[in-house]
C-alpha positions as CSV (number, residue, x, y, z in Angstrom):
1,X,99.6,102.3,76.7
2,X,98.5,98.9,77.7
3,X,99.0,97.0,80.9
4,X,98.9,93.4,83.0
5,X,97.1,92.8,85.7
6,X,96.0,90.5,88.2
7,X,92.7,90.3,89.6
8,X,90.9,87.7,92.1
9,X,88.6,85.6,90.6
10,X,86.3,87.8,93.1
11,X,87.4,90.5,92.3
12,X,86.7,89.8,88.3
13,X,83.3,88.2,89.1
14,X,82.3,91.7,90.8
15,X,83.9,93.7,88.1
16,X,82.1,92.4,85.3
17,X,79.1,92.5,86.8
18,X,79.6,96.5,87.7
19,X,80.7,96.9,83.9
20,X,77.3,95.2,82.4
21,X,75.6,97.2,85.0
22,X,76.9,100.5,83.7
23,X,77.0,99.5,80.3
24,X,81.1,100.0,80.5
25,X,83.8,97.6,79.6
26,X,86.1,96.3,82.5
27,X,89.1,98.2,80.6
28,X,87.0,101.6,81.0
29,X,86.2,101.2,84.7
30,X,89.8,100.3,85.7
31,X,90.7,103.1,83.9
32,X,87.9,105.4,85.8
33,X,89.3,104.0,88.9
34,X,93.4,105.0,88.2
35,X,91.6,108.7,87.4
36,X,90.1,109.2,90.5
37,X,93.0,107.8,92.4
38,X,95.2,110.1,90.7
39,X,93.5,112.9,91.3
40,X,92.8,112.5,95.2
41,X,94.7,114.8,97.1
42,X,98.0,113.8,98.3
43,X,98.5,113.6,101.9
44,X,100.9,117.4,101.8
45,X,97.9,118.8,100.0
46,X,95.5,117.4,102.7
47,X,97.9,118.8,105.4
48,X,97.9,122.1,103.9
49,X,94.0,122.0,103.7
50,X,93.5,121.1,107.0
51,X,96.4,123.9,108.6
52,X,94.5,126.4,106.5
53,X,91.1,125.3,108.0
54,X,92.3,125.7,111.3
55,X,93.7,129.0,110.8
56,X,90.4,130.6,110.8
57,X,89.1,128.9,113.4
58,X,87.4,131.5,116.3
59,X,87.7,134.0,113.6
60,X,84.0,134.6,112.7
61,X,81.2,135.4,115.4
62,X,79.1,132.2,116.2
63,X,76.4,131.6,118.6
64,X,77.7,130.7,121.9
65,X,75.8,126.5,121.9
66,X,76.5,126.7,118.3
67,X,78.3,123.0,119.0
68,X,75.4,122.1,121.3
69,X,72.6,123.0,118.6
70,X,73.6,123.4,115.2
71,X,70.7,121.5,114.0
72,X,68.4,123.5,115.5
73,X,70.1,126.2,113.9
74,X,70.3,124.8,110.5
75,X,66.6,123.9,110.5
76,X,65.5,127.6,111.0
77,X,64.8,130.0,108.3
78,X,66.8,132.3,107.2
């Protein structure tokens, strides 16, 4: 299926260029672009993700300063 559409002169110029770079047609990164877009979470699904998060929250033991010094506790050893 084939489509029209309408680009800045900018946003052509900085297109092309991205295309040469990867060695990619204009056509093929546009169409890269609708893919990713399409496949981003909708905002129900991101809803849903973040209730589910939230659920489990205080669930699981921690360390007490775990908010003060989680570095500190991801830079030691296992």
């Amino acid at each position: 299926m084939k489509t029209e559409i309408e680009l800045t002169p900018t946003q052509w110029q900085q297109l092309s260029q991205l295309a040469q770079q990867q060695q990619k047609s204009v056509a093929e990164l546009i169409a890269e672009a609708i893919e990713r877009l399409l496949q981003t979470p909708s905002t129900d699904a991101w809803e849903e993700r973040k209730q589910r998060a939230l659920s489990v929250v205080g669930r699981f033991p921690a360390e007490p300063d775990l908010a003060q010094r989680h570095d500190v506790y991801f830079a030691e050893e296992p």
